[in-house]
Structures are given as structure tokens and as C-alpha cells.
C-alpha positions in Angstrom: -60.1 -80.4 23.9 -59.6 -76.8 25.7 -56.4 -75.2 26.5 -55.4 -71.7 27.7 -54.3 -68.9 25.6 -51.2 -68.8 28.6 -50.9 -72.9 27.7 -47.9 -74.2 26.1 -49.9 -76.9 24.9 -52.3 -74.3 22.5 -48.7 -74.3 20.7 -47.9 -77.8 20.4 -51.7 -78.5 19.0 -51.6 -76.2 16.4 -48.4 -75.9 15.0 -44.9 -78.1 14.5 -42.3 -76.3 16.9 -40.6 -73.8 15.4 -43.0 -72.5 12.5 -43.6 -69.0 12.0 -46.7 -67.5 13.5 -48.0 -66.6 10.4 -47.1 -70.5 9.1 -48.9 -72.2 11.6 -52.4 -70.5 10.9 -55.1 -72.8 10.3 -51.8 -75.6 10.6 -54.4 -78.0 11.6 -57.9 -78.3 11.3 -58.9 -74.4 11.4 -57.5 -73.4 14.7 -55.9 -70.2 15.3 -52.3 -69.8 15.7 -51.6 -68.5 19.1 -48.5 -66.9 20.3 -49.2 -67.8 24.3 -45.9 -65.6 25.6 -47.4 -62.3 23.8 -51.4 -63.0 25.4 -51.2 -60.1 27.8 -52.7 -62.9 30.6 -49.1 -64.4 30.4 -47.8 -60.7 30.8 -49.7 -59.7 33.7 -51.8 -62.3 35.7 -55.2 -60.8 36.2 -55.9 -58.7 32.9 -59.2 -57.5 32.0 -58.8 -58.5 28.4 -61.3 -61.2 26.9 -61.2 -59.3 23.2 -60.7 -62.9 21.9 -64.3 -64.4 23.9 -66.2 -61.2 22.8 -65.1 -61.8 19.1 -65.7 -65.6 19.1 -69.0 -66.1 17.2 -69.5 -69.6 18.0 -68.3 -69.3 22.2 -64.9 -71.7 21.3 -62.9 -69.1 23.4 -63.8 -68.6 26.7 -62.7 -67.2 30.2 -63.4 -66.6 34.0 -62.8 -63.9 35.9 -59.8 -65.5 36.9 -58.5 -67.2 34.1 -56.6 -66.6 30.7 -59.2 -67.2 27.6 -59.3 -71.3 26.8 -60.2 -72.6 23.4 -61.9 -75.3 22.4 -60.3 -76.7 19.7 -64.2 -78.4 18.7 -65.9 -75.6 18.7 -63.6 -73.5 16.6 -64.9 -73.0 12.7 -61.8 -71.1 12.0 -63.2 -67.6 10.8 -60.5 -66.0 12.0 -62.4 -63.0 14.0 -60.5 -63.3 17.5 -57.4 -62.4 15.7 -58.2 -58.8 14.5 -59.9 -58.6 18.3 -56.8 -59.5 20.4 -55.1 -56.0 21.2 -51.5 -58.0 21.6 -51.4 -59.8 18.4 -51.5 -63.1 20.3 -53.7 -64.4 17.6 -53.0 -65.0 13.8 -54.8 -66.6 10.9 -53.4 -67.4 7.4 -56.7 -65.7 5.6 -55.7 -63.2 3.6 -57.1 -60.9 0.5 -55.1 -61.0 -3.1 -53.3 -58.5 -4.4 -54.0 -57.4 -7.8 -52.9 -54.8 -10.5 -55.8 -53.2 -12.4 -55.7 -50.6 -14.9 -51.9 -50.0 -13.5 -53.3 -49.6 -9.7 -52.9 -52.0 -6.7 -56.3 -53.5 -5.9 -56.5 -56.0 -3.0 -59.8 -58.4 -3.7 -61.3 -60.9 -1.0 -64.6 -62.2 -0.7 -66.5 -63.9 2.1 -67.4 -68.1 1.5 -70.7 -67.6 2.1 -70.9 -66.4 -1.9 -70.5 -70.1 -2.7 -67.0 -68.8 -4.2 -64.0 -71.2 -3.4 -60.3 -70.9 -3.2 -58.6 -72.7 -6.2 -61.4 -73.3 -8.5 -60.8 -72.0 -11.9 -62.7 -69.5 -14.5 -61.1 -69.1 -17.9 -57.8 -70.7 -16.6 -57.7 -68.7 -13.6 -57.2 -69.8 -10.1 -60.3 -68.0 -7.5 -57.9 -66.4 -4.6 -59.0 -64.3 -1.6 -61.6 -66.1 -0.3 -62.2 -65.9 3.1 -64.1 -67.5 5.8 -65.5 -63.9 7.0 -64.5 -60.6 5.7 -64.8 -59.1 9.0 -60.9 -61.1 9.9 -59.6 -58.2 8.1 -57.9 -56.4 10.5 -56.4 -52.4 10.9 -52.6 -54.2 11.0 -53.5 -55.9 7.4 -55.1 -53.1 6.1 -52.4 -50.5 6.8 -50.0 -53.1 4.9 -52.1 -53.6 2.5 -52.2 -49.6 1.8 -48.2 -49.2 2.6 -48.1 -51.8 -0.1 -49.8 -49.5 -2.6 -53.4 -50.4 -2.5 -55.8 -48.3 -2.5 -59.1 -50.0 -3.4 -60.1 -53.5 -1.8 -63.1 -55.2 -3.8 -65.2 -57.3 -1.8 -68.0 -59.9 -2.8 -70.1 -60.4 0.4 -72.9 -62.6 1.6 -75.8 -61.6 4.1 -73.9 -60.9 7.6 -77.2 -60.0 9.4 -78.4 -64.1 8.7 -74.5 -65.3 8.8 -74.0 -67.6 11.7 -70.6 -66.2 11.7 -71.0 -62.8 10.8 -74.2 -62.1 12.4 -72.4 -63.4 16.0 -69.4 -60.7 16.8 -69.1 -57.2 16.9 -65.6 -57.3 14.5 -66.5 -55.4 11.4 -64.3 -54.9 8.3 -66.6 -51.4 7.7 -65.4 -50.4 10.8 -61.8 -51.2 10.7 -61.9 -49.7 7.0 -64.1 -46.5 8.6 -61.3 -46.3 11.3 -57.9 -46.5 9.1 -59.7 -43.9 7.0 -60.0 -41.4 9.7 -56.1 -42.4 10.8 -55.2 -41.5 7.2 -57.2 -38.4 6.5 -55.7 -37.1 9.8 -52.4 -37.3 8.1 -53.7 -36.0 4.8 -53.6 -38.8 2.9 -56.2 -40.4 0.4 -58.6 -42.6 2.0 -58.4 -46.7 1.0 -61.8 -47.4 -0.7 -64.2 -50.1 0.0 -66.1 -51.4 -3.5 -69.0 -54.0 -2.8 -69.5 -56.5 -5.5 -72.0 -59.4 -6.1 -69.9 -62.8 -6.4 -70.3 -62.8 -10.8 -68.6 -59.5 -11.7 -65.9 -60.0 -8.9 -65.1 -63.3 -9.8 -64.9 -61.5 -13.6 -62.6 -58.8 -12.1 -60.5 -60.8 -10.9 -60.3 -63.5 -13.0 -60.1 -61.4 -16.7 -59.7 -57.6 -15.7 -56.7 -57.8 -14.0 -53.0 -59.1 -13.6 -50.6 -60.5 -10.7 -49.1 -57.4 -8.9 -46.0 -56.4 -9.1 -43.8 -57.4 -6.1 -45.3 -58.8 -2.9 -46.8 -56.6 -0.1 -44.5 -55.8 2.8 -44.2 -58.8 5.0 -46.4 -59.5 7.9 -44.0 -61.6 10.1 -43.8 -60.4 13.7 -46.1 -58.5 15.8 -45.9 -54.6 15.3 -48.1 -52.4 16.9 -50.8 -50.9 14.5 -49.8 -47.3 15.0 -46.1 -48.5 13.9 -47.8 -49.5 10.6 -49.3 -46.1 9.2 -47.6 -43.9 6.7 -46.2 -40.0 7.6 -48.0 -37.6 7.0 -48.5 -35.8 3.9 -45.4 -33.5 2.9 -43.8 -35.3 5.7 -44.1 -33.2 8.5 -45.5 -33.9 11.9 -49.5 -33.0 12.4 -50.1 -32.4 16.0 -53.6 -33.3 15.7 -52.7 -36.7 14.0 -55.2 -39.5 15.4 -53.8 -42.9 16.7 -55.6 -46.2 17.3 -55.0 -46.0 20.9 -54.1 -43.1 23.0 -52.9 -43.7 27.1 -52.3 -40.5 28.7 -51.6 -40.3 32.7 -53.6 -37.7 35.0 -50.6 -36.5 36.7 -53.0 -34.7 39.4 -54.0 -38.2 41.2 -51.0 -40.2 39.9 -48.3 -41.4 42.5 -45.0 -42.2 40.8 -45.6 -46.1 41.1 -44.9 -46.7 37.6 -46.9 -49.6 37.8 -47.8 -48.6 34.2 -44.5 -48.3 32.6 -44.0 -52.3 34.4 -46.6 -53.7 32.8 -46.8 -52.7 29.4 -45.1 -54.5 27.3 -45.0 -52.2 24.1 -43.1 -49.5 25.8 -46.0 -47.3 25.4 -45.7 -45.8 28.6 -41.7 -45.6 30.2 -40.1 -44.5 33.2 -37.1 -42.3 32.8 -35.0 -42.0 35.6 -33.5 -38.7 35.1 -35.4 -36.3 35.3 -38.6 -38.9 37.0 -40.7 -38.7 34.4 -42.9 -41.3 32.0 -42.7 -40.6 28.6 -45.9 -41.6 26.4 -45.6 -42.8 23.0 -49.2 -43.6 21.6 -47.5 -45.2 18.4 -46.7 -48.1 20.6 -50.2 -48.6 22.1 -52.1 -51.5 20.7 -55.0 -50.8 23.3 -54.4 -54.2 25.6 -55.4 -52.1 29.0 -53.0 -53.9 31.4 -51.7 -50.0 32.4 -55.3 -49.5 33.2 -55.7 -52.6 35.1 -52.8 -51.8 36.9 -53.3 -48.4 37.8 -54.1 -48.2 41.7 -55.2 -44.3 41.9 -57.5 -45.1 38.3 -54.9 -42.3 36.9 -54.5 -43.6 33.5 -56.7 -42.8 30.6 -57.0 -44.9 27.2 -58.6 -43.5 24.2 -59.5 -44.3 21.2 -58.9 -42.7 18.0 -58.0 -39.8 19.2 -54.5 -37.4 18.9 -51.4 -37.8 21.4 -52.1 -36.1 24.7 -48.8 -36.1 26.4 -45.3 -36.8 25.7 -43.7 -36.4 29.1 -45.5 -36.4 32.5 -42.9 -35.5 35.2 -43.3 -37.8 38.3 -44.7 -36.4 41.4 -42.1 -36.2 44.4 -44.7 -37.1 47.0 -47.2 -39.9 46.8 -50.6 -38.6 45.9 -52.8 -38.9 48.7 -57.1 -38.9 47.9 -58.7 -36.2 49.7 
């Protein structure tokens, strides 16, 4: 069985109608919840985005050149990975790490299956939690709600990725989403979240006899927010110009032509047309990085960067067409 990301029937397959994305993860057999209206190849026919194929360790997703990513529905192991990947939260999974209180201090613990550790089995009365079909699932979104929910340690009991069929196969990393919300966070001068590596015995032990259920649950992950929406103020609460964001458009107003193709097609708001005075107004805390501004762009005018501070605010519109030389 294949369907499109864009397919009405990836919905139906998955999930009863009406569940919460977050509900229908892993609903049935593994798969993936999809939210088909959000894929940015139901935005904007011809998109350039295939985050969701390049993440796919075992080649379940797939596309053409001119067609919206299809899953098959066989081929999927549900690890999880093309969620983190897909730039318009399209994707969702229901893996998730547990939050713990140890030594007074929120601690978020998850290990990967391949330790031979198991949701629900028991040590000492204790039920095993945070297991996780690959580590690398965890994404920027969950770690920033993870950290706005207090936690600043995540404990992690990890197999081999290098000799992983799962983990050796994609280019999603948890080190790298944990290197990159670190740099977001010192940019705002706040303490980093650490990553502790432990073999499977004393993180079991941890978890199982060293600490206690935390208090309260972590803020709620229902709904898709843009990553950038996610991350604390700064320090002392004022505004630090050099601040980094996850993605960063900015518009080169020397070639652009006022078409506001752009503004059209994105559909975070991250770049907007005002009317009066013509201008766009650039907000890189609504970027998610999906690249249908870039696609879009006819004189190549728009830049998208990554990890990098805000570049513009307002870029007036030019009053005559911009004509190439």
C-alpha cells in the first residue's frame, strides 16, 4: 500500500477521523501520523521539499520530481525519523522521552531499543518508560519543550548507530539537534541542556530507583508551532540582536521585484506583504525552513539560512520591476 503525503487516504489509514495528531501516532501498525493539509506539497504544488525521503532509513517514503512524498505503509518500521525532518510539522510520532525528578531537578530519560530495553517491563516494581525506536526522532520542537518544561539534562542509553539498520541509514541526529538548540540557547544567554550517555544497566538503575515522577506534566505538544516560537527570552529579558534562529529568510531587495510571490506562499507568515507603506516584513521566528519562498522566488532573491541571527525586519518594495542587466 502507498499513498501521498497530499492523500486524504494517508489519514483515513492511520488514524479514526477526528483524533488528534499527536493521538494517531503509531495508531496502527507503526505508521506515522500525517497531517496531509500542512505537507507544504498540498500548499504549493511543485515544492522542492523531500526532508521526509532523505530521513527515511529504510526508502518507505518516496517522491518524483513531480510528486508529493508517498509512503509505503510495508516498508515503514516506524522509527519515527521523517518527523523531526519535515520542516512543516506534517509528520508526528507518539515516541517520546520520560520526564523525571532527580535530586530536585527535571531530567528527561529515553533510550534507543536496540539496548534490548523495553517499554513496560518492570525492575524493582517499576515500569521501563522512554524507550524509543531511535533516539535520533528527537526533535528541536521536543527538545525546546522539554527544556521550557524545566529540563535540563536528558539521559540517554544508546546502542551502536554506525551498525544500526535504522540509525546507520539517515542523516537525522539527536547530537545535532541537541548541538543546535545549545547554540539557540547560549545565543540568548541561557544554560545549555546537557546530553549524559549511559550503558542500558545504570540507566535502567537511574530511572528505575534514583528518581521520582515529576512534578506536573511538560507543556503540551498539541498543534504545530514553529520551532523558533518554542525557545525561551533571553536572559534578563531583553532582546539580543545577535540572537540565532533555526531558520533565517531574508530578501535581496537589489534584484527583488515586488511580486510577493514569497509572502503568497508561505504559510507561517514568515515573510508578509504590508500594503502601506509596500513593504515585506520578515519575522524569522515563524520560519520552520520549508523553502517554498525560495522555490517561488523568480529573480532567486530570497536567502534562507540556517542558524544564524535576524537579517531584516522590513524590506520596502521596489516601485519598478527589477530588470537583470
Amino acid at each position: 500500500m502507498a499513498v501521498t503525503c497530499t492523500d486524504e487516504g494517508m489519514r483515513r489509514n492511520i488514524a479514526p477521523p477526528g483524533a488528534s495528531l499527536s493521538s494517531r501516532a503509531l495508531h496502527t501498525i507503526g505508521l506515522p501520523a500525517v497531517a496531509a493539509e500542512r505537507c507544504v506539497h498540498a500548499v504549493r504544488a511543485g515544492a522542492s521539499c523531500r526532508a521526509c525521503v532523505d530521513a527515511c532509513p529504510t526508502g518507505a517514503w518516496a517522491a518524483t520530481d513531480a510528486a508529493a512524498p508517498r509512503l509505503d505503509a510495508q516498508g515503514c518500521d516506524g522509527c519515527g525519523l521523517c518527523a523531526p525532518a519535515c520542516p512543516a510539522g506534517a509528520i508526528a510520532h507518539a515516541h517520546a522521552p520520560v520526564r523525571r525528578m532527580v535530586t530536585g531537578r527535571a531530567v528527561a530519560f529515553a533510550a534507543c531499543a536496540q539496548t534490548g530495553l523495553r517499554n513496560g517491563t518492570r525492575d524493582g516494581g517499576h515500569a521501563v518508560q522512554g524507550v524509543l525506536p531511535c533516539l535520533n526522532a528527537l526533535e528541536l520542537a521536543g527538545l525546546l519543550r522539554l527544556y521550557r518544561g524545566g529540563v535540563r539534562r536528558l539521559v540517554i542509553a544508546r546502542d551502536h548507530c554506525a551498525t544500526c539498520p535504522t540509525g546507520s541509514g539517515t542523516a537525522v541526529r539527536l547530537d545535532t539537534a541537541v548541538e543546535e538548540l545549545n547554540l539557540l540557547l547560549d545565543s540568548r544567554g541561557l544554560p545549555p541542556l546537557v546530553l549524559t550517555r549511559r550503558s542500558p544497566v545504570p540507566w535502567r538503575a537511574q530511572l528505575a530507583f534514583d528518581s521520582r515522577p515529576a512534578d506536573g506534566d511538560a507543556p503540551p505538544g498539541e498543534g504545530f508551532v514553529p520551532p523558533a516560537r518554542l525557545l525561551p527570552a533571553p536572559a534578563g529579558g531583553h532582546d539580543v540582536p545577535a540572537a540565532l534562529w533555526p531558520w533565517v529568510p531574508s530578501i535581496d531587495a537589489g534584484i527583488c521585484h515586488g511580486c510577493a510571490a514569497c509572502s503568497t506562499v508561505c504559510p507561517t507568515g514568515a515573510i508578509r506583504r504590508r500594503d502601506d507603506p509596500p513593504a515585506f516584513l520578515v519575522a524569522p521566528e515563524d520560519c520552520t525552513g520549508c523553502r517554498l519562498c525560495v522555490d517561488h522566488c523568480g529573480p532567486l532573491g530570497v536567502i534562507l539560512e540556517r542558524l544564524a541571527p535576524r537579517r531584516q525586519t522590513v524590506v520596502p518594495i521596489p516601485a519598478a520591476p527589477y530588470s537583470p542587466a
